[in-house]
C-alpha positions as CSV (number, residue, x, y, z in Angstrom):
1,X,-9.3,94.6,62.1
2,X,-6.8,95.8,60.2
3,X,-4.3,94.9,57.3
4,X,-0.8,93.9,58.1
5,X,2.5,94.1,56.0
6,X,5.9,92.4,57.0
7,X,9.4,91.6,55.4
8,X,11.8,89.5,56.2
9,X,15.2,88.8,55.9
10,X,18.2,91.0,54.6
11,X,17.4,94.3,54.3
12,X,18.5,97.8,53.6
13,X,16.8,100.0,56.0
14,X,16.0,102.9,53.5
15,X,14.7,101.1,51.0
16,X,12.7,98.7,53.4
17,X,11.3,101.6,54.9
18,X,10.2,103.2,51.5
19,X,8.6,99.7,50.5
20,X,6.7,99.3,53.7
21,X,5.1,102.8,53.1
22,X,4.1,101.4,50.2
23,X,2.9,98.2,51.2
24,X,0.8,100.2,54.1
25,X,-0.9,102.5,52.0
26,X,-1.8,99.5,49.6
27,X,-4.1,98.3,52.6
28,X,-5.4,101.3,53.5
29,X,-9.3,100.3,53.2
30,X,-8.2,97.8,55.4
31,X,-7.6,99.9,58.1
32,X,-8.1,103.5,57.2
33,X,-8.1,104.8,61.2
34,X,-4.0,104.8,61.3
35,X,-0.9,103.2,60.5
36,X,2.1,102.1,62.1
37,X,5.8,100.5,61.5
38,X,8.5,98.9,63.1
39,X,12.0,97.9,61.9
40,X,14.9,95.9,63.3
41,X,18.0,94.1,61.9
42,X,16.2,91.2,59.4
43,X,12.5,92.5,59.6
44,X,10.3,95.2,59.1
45,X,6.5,94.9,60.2
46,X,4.3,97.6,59.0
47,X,0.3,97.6,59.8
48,X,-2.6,99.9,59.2
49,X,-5.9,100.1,61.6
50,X,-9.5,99.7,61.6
51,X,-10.4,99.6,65.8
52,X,-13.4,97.4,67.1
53,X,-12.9,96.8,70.2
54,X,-10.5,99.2,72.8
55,X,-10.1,102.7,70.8
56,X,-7.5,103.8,73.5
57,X,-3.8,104.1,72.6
58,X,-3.0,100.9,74.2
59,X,-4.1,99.3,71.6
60,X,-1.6,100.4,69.0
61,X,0.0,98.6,66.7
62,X,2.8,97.2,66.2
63,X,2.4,96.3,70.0
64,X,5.6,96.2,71.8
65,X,6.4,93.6,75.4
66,X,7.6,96.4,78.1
67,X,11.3,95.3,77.4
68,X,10.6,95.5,74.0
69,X,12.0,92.2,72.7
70,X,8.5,91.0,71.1
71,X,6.3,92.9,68.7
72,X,3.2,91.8,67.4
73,X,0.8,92.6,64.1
74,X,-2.2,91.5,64.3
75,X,-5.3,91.3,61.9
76,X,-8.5,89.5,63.7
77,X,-10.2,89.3,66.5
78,X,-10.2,86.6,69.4
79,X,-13.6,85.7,70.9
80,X,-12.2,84.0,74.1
81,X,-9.9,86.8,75.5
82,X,-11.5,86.7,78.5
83,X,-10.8,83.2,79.1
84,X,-7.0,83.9,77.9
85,X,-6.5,86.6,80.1
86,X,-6.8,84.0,83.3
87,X,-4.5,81.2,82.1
88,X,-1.5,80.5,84.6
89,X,0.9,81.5,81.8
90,X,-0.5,85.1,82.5
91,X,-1.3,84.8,86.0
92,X,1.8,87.5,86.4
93,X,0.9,89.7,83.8
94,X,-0.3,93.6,84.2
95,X,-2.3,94.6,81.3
96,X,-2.3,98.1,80.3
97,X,-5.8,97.8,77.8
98,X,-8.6,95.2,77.8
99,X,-7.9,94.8,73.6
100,X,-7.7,91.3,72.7
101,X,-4.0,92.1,70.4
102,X,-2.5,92.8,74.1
103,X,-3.3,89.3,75.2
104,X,-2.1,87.8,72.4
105,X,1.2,89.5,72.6
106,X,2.0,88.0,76.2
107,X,0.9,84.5,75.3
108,X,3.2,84.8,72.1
109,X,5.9,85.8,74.7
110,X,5.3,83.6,77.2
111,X,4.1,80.6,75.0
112,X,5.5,81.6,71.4
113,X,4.1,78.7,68.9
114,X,2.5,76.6,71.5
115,X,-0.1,79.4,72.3
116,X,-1.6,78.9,68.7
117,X,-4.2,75.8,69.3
118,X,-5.8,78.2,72.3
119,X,-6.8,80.5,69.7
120,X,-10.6,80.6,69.4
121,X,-11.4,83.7,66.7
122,X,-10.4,84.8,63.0
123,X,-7.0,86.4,62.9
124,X,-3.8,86.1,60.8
125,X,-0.8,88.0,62.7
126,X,3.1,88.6,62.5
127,X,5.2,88.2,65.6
128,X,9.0,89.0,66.2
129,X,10.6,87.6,69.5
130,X,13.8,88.6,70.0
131,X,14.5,86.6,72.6
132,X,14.0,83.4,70.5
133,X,15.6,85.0,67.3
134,X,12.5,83.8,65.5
135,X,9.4,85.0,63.8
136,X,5.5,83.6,64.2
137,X,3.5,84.1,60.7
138,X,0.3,82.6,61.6
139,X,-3.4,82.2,60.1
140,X,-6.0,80.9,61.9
141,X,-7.2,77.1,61.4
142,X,-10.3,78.4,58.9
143,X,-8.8,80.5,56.7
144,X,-11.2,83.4,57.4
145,X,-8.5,85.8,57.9
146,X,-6.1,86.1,54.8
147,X,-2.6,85.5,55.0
148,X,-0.1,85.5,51.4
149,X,4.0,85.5,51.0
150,X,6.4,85.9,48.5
151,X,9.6,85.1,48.1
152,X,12.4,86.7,46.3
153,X,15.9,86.9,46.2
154,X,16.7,86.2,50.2
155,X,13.7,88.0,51.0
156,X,10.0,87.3,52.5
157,X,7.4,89.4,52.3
158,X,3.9,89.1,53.8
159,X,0.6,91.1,53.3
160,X,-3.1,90.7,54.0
161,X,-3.5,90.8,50.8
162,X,-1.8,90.5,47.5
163,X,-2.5,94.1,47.1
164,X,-0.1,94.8,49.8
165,X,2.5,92.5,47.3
166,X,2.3,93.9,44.8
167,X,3.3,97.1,45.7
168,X,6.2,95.6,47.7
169,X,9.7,95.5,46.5
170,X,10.9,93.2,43.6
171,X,9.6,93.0,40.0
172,X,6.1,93.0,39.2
173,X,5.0,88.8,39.5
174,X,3.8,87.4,36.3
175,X,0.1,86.1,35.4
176,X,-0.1,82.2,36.5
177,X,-1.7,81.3,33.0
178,X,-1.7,78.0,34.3
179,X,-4.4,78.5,36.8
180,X,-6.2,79.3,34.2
181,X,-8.5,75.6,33.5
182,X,-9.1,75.2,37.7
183,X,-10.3,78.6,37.2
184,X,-13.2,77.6,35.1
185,X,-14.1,74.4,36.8
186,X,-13.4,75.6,40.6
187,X,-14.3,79.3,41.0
188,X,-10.1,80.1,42.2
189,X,-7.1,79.5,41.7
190,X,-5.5,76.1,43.1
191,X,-4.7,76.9,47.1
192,X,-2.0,77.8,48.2
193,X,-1.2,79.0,44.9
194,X,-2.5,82.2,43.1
195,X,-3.0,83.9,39.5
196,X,0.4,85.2,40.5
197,X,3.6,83.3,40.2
198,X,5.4,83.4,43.2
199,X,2.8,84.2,45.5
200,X,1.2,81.7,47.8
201,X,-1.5,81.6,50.4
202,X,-0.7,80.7,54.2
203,X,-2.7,77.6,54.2
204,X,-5.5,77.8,57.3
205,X,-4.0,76.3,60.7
206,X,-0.5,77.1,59.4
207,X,2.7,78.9,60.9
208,X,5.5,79.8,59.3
209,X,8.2,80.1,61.8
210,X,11.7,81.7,60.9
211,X,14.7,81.3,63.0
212,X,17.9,83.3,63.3
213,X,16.5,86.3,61.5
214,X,18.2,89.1,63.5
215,X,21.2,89.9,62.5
216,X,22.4,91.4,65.8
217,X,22.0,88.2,67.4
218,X,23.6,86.1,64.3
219,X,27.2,88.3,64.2
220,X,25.5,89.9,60.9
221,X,24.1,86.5,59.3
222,X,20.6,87.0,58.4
223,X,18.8,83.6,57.3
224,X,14.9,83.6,56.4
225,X,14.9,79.7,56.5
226,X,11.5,78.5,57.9
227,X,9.5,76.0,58.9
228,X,5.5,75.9,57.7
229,X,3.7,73.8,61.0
230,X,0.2,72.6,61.2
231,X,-1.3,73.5,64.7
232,X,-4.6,72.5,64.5
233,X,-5.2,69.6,67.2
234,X,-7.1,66.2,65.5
235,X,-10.1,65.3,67.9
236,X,-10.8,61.8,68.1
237,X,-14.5,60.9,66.7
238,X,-17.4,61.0,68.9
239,X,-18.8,57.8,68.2
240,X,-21.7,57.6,70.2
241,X,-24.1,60.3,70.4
242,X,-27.7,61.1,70.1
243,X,-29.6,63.4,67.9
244,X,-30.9,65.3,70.9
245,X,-28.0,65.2,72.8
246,X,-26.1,67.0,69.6
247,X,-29.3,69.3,69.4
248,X,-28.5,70.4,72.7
249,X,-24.8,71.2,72.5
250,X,-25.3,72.9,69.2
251,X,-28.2,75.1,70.6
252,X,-25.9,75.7,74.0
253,X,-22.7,76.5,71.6
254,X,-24.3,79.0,69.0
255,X,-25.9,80.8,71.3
256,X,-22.4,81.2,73.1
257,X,-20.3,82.1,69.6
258,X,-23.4,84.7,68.8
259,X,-23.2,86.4,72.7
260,X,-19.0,86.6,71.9
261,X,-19.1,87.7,68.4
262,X,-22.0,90.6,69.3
263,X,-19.5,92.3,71.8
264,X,-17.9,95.1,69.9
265,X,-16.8,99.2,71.2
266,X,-18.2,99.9,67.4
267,X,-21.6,99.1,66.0
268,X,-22.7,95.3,64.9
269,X,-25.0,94.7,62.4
270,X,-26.5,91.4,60.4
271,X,-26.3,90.2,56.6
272,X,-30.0,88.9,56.8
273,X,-31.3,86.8,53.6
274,X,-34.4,85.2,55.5
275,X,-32.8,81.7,55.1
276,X,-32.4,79.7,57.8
277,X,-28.9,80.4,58.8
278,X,-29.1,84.4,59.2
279,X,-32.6,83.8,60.5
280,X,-31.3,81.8,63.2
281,X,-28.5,84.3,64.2
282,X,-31.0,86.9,64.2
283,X,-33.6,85.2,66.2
284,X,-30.2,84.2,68.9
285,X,-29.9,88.2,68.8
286,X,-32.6,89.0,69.8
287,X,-32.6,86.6,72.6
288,X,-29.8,87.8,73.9
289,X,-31.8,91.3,74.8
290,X,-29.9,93.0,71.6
291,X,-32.7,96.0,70.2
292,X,-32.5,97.4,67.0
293,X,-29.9,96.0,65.4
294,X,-29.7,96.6,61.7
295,X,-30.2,93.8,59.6
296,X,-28.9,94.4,55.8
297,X,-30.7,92.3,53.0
298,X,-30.1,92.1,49.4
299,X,-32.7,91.6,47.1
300,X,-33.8,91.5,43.5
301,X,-37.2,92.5,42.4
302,X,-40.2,89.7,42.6
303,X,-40.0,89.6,38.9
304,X,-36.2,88.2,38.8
305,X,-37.0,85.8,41.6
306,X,-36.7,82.7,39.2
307,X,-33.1,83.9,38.0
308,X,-32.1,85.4,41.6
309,X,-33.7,84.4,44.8
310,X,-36.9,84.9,46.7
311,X,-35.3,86.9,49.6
312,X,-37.3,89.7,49.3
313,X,-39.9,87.8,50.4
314,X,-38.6,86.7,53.3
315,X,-35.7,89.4,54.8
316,X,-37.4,92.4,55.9
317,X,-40.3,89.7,57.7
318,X,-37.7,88.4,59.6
319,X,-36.1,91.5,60.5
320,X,-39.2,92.7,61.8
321,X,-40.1,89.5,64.0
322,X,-37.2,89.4,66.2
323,X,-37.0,93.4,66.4
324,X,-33.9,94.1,64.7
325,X,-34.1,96.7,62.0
326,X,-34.5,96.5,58.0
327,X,-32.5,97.5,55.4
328,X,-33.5,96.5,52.5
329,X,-31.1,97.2,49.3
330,X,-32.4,96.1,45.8
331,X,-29.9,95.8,43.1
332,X,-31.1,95.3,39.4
333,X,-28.6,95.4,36.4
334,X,-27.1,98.6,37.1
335,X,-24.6,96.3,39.6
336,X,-22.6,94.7,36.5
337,X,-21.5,98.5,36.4
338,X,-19.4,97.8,39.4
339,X,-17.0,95.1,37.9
340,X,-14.1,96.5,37.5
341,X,-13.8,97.9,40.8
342,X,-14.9,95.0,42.4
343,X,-12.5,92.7,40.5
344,X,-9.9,95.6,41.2
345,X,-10.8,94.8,44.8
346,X,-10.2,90.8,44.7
347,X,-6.4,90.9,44.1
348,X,-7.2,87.9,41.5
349,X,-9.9,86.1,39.7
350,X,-13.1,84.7,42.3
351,X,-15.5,83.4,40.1
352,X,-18.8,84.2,42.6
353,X,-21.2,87.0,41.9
354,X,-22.6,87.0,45.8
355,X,-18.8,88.8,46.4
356,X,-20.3,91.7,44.4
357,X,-23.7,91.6,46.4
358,X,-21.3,91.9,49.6
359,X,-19.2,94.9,48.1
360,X,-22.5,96.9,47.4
361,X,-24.1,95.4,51.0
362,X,-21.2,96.5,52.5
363,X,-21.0,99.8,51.2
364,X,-24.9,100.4,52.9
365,X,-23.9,99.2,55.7
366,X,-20.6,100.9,56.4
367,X,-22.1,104.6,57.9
368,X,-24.3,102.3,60.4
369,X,-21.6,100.0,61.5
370,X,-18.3,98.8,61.6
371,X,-19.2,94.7,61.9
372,X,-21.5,92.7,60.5
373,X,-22.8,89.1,61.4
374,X,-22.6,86.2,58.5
375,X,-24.2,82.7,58.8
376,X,-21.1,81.4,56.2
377,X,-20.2,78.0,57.2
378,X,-23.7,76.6,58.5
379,X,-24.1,74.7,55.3
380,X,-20.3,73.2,55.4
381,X,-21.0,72.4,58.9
382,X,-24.4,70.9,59.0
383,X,-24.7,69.4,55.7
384,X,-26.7,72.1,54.3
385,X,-25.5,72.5,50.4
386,X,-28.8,71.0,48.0
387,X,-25.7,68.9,46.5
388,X,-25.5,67.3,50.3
389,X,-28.8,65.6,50.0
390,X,-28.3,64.4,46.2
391,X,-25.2,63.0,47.6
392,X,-26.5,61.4,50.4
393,X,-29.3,59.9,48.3
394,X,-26.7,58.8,45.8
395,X,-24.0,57.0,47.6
396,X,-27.4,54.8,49.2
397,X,-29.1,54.1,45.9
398,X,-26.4,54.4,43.8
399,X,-26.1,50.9,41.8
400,X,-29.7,51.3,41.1
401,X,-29.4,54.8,39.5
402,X,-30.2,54.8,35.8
403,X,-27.0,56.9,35.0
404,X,-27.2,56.4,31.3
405,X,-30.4,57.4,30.9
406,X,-30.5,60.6,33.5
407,X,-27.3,61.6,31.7
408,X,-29.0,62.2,28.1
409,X,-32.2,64.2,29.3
410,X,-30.3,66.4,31.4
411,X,-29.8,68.7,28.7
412,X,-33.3,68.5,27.5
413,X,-35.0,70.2,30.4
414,X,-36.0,73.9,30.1
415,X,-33.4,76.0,32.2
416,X,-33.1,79.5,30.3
417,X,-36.2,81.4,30.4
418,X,-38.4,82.0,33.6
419,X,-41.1,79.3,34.9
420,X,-42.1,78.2,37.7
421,X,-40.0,74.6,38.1
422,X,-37.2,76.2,36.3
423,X,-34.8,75.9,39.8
424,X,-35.7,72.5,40.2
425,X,-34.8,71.6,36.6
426,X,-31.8,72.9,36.9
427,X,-30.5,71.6,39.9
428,X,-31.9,67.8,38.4
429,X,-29.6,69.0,35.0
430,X,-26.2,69.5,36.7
431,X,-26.8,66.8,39.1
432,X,-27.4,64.3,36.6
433,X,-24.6,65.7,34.8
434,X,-22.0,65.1,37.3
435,X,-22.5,61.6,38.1
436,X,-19.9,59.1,37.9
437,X,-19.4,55.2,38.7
438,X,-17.2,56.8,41.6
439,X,-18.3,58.9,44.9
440,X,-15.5,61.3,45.2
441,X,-15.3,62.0,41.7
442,X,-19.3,62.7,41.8
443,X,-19.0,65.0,44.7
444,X,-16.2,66.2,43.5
445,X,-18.5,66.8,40.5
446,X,-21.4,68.9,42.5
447,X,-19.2,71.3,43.4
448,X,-17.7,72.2,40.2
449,X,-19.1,74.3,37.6
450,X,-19.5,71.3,35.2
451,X,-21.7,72.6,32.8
452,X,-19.6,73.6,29.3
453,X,-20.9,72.3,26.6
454,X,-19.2,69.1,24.7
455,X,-15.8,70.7,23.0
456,X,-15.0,73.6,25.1
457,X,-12.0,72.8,26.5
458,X,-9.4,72.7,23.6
459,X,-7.4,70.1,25.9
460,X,-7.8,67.8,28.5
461,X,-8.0,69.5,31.9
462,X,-5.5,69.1,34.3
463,X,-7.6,68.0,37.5
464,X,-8.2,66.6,41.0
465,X,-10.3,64.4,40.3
466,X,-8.6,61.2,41.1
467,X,-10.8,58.5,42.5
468,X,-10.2,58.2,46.4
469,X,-10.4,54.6,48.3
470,X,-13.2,55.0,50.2
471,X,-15.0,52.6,51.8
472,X,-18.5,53.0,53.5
473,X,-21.2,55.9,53.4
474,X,-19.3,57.4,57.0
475,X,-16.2,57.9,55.3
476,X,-17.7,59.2,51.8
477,X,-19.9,62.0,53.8
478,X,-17.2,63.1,56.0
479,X,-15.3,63.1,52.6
480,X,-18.1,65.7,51.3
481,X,-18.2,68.1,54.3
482,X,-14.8,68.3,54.7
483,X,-14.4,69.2,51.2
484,X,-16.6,71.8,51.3
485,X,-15.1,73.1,54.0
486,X,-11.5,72.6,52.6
487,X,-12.3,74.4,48.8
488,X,-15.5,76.2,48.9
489,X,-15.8,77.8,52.0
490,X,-12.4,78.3,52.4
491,X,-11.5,79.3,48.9
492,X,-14.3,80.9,47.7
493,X,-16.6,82.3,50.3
494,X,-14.2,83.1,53.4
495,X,-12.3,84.5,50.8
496,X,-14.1,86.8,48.8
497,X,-16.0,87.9,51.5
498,X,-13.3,89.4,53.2
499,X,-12.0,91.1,50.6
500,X,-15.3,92.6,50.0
501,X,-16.5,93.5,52.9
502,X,-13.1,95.2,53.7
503,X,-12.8,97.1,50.5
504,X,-15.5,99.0,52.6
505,X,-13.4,98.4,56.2
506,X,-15.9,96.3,57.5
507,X,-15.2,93.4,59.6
508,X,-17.8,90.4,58.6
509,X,-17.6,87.5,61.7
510,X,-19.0,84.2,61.0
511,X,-20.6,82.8,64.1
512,X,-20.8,79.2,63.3
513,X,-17.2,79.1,62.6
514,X,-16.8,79.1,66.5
515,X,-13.6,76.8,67.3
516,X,-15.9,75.1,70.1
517,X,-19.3,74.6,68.0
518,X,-17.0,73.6,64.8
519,X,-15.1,71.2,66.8
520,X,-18.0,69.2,67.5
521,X,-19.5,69.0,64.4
522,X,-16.3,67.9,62.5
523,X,-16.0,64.8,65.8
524,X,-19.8,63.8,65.2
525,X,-20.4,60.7,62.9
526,X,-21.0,62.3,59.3
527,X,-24.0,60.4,58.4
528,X,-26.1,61.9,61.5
529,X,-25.9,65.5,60.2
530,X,-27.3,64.2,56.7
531,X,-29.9,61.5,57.6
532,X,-32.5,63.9,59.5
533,X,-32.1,66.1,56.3
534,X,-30.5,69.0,55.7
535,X,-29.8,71.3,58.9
536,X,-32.2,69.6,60.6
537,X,-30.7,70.9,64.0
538,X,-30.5,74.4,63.1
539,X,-34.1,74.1,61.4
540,X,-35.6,73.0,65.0
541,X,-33.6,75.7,66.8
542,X,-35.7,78.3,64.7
543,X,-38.8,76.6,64.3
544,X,-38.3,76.6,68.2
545,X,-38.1,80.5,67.9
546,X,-41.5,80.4,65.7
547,X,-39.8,80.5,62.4
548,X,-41.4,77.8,60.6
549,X,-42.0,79.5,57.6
550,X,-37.9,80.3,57.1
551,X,-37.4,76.9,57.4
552,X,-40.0,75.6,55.4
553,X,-38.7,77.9,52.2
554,X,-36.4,76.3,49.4
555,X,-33.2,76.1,49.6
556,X,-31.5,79.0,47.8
557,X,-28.2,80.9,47.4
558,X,-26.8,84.3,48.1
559,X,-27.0,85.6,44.3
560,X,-28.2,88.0,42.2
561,X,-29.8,87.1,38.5
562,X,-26.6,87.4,36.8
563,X,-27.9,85.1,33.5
564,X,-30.9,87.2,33.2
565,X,-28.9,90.8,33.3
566,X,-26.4,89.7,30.9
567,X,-28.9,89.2,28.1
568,X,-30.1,92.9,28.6
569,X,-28.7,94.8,25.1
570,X,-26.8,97.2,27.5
571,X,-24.4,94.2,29.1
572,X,-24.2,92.0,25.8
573,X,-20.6,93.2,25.2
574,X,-19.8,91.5,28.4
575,X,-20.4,88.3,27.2
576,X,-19.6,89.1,23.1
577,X,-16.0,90.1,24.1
578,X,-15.1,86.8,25.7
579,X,-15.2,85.5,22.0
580,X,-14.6,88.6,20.1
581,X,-11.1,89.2,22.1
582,X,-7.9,87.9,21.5
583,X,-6.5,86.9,25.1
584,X,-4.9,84.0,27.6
585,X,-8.5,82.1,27.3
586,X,-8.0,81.2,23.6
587,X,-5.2,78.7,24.7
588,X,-7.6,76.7,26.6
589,X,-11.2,77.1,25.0
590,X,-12.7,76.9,22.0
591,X,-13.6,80.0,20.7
592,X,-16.8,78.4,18.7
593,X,-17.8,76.5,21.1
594,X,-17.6,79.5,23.7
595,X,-19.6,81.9,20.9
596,X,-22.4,79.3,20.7
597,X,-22.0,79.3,24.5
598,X,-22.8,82.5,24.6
599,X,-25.7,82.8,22.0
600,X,-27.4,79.9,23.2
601,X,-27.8,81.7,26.7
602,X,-28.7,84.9,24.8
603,X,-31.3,83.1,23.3
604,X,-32.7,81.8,27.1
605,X,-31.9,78.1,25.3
606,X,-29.6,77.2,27.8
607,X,-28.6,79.2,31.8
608,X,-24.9,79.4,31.3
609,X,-25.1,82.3,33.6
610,X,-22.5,80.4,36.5
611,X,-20.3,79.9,33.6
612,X,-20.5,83.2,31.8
613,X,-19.8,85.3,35.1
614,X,-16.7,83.0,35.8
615,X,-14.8,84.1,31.9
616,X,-16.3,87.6,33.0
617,X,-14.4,88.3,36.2
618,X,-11.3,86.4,34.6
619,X,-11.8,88.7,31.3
620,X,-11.8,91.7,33.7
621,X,-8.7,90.8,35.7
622,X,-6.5,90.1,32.8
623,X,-7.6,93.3,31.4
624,X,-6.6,95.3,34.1
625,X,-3.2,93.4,34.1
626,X,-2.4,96.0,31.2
């Protein structure tokens, strides 16, 4: 792991040295073991290192070819080196290391852009080949790495982060007010874009590939034209298979991403919540003949458990059942202390409260290891998301749905103090809130934080929530998965908990994010991962490894009771100031509406609390814009 800094195009050697020093030291968490740079007519590459696997000096970076004509940055790691190592293209090739960034450098060379689609791992990497007179900016196909560019005056610069952007050369970017309303109804900015103008995402699966860059090979004539490619293959659709037979393939394929992703030369731990998805990884560890292994858990206290979650029940049980070892960390109000610096450490506005629980997690966590395991994507995957089975149910009883009627007690039902079908009502309350005559737009509605009250936008929204020609319940599920996996996981969780996690250099890897295992599930007919209910094939994997009672537990989120700490007198101002201040929100809400809002949820009336934390972190970001 590591973070890596590049510019390209025309360049004046001084100051592109002086800006890359910069750039490094703005990534420094990222890789706080060492730096390194490299600089040639039209680029300069600069990176800064956090080693997990091969700590010898062959693993240096940037890594140089022995004739020196390619170099290579590289942020990630690649869970089918070995199989790389024995392709033909490399059948020649004396390695000097075993580190996975030395096989990627000689496919690069041998391969260049071609060697992308054998990629199976998170990474996001710069390569120069001057051979080719080109440059390789690349990101792999789920976005789990990050990847941003700017452009300016003749000149592209890339980062890990827009940390590393920022403190590159040019004017300071402006705020992107206009990201201001998808903020509020999609917890980030609109991909590739960013709260910054000027600065874009590498979309996942993307290159960027620039051509005659080096001016030694152009008689002086630098040119950062480029092309942005796609590499991501399309599988065909696996129309005819059986629920056992996709069982079995799953079970064979996990178990193979969680033996890979365990291999480390540092220390590997698991986030453990007790739900099914960590469970599962944990049980798979154990399996594998891994021994104390330490499992972190965040938890609130029992008596939060209707604002937060009930992990504390379940965590440290399943920690202790397949022999990996506890760590319990219980966070109470005292977290909202750690706001700035955690917004500090986003680069711009995420609108999810677990990103903090990952922060504090991963500051625990960092003196035991250097990697930790994530089950992130199961849900995407394997239909998991409560929303999933509302939308299954709706799309097949959907012209008999009382829509009218569901829509005017939703806002009746109890949500803001603490009792014991107080989850349940709200779930029912936003659900039957975001219905609408079509599919997409409901869907689209589920994933949304749809629940302002009447009058808070001052404007009508610009959205993306344009009805899309569907036809049949295949086509609408596959619809819902793949947006999921497109804006929420993507966008929100990959995201933030990466930035998170490495604000502590930690490396988080997300087994079920395995090219092979998520290749099958995107080729599988949609409506076969929803009908035997949600995750039914990981659920029988674990209750296979005696974990009935993870899978029999409620569905619940990574979060802590954010609406119940924010109507403690010492975090009022929090919510107060979002009215009381004059700043870029005013141009899009209304400020009585939001002050009602916010004493409504004071008064445990209403659980705002998603809504709240989003104007928060926004409120926080801006601030710290000066």
């Amino acid at each position: 792991m590591c973070g890596i800094n590049a510019l390209i195009g025309r360049l004046n050697p001084a100051d592109a040295a002086e800006a890359m020093n910069k750039m490094n030291a703005a990534l420094r968490h990222r890789g706080p073991e060492g730096s390194g740079m490299w600089q040639h007519e039209g680029i300069i590459m600069g990176h800064t290192a956090l080693k997990i696997s091969d700590h010898s000096g062959t693993a240096a970076q940037p890594m140089f070819s022995r004739d020196k004509q390619c170099v290579l940055i590289y942020n990630g790691e690649l869970y089918n080196t070995a199989e790389l190592m024995y392709r033909p293209e490399l059948a020649r090739t004396e390695f000097t290391g075993k580190s996975d960034t030395e096989v990627l450098l000689h496919l690069l060379c041998t391969m260049g852009r071609n060697a992308l689609p054998l990629l199976n791992g998170m990474f996001a990497f710069v390569f120069a080949d001057l051979h080719r007179n080109e440059i390789i900016v690349a990101r792999d196909r789920h976005g789990i790495k990050p990847l941003f560019f700017r452009e300016q005056a003749g000149l592209v610069s890339v980062s890990s982060e827009i940390k590393g952007l920022l403190a590159g050369p040019g004017p300071a970017p402006e705020p992107d007010y206009l990201q201001i309303p998808h903020y509020l109804l999609n917890r980030t900015a609109r991909s590739p874009e960013t709260f910054y103008k000027g600065i874009y995402e590498l979309m996942p699966g993307t290159c960027m590939v620039f051509r005659s860059v080096f001016a030694a090979y152009t008689g002086g004539a630098v040119s950062n034209e480029r092309d942005i490619l796609n590499f991501c293959e399309q599988k065909p659709l696996v129309k005819e298979i059986s629920p056992g037979e996709l069982l079995r393939k799953t079970e064979e394929l996990l178990v193979q991403s969680v033996s890979r992703q365990m291999k480390a030369d540092v220390p590997v731990g698991l986030l453990l919540s007790g739900g099914v998805d960590s469970t599962l990884i944990a049980s798979l560890i154990s399996e594998a003949g891994y021994k104390n292994v330490p499992a972190f858990s965040v938890i609130n206290s029992a008596a939060q458990k209707s604002f937060g979650s009930n992990d504390f029940m379940y965590a440290e049980k399943a920690a202790l059942q397949y022999g990996l070892k506890p760590n319990l960390l219980t966070v109470d109000s005292s977290a909202l202390n750690r706001l700035p610096e955690f917004v500090s450490n986003l680069g711009q506005p995420i609108a999810d409260g677990a990103g903090l629980l990952t922060k504090l997690i991963s500051e625990v966590a960092k003196p035991r290891v250097t990697v930790l395991l994530s089950g992130a994507g199961a849900d995407e995957l394997f239909a998991g998301y409560n929303r999933h089975k509302a939308f299954y149910n709706y799309i097949r009883f959907r012209h008999f749905l009382p829509v009218n009627l569901m829509q005017a007690w939703a806002p009746i039902l109890p949500v803001g103090f603490a009792h014991p079908l107080r989850k349940h009502f709200r779930l029912l309350s936003r659900f039957a809130g975001s219905l609408h005559s079509e599919p997409t737009v409901t869907f689209r509605n589920f994933t949304r934080l749809n629940g302002y009250p009447a009058g808070f936008f001052r404007k009508s929204v610009p959205g993306d929530l344009s009805a899309e020609n569907m036809k049949g319940n295949e086509s609408l599920l596959r619809f819902a998965l793949e947006t999921d996996m497109t804006k929420y996981l993507r966008d929100d969780i990959l995201a933030i908990t990466d930035l998170a996690s490495m604000a502590q250099s930690v490396e988080v890897r997300v087994p079920f994010l395995d090219n092979d295992l998520s290749n099958l599930l995107t080729q599988v007919p949609a409506n076969l991962l929803f009908r035997g209910g949600r995750k039914w094939a990981l659920r029988q994997m674990l209750v296979k490894r005696k974990g009935e009672i993870y899978v029999k537990r409620r569905k619940e989120g990574f979060g802590m009771p954010t609406g119940e700490w924010l109507r403690e007198p010492a975090f009022r101002h929090l919510t107060e100031n979002l009215y009381k201040t004059d700043w870029p929100l005013n141009d899009y809400v209304n400020r009585d509406v939001l002050k009602t809002m916010v004493q409504t949820h004071s008064a445990r009336r209403a659980d705002y609390a998603q809504e709240l934390w989003a104007m928060i972190v926004l409120q926080e970001w801006f601030r710290q814009q000066g």
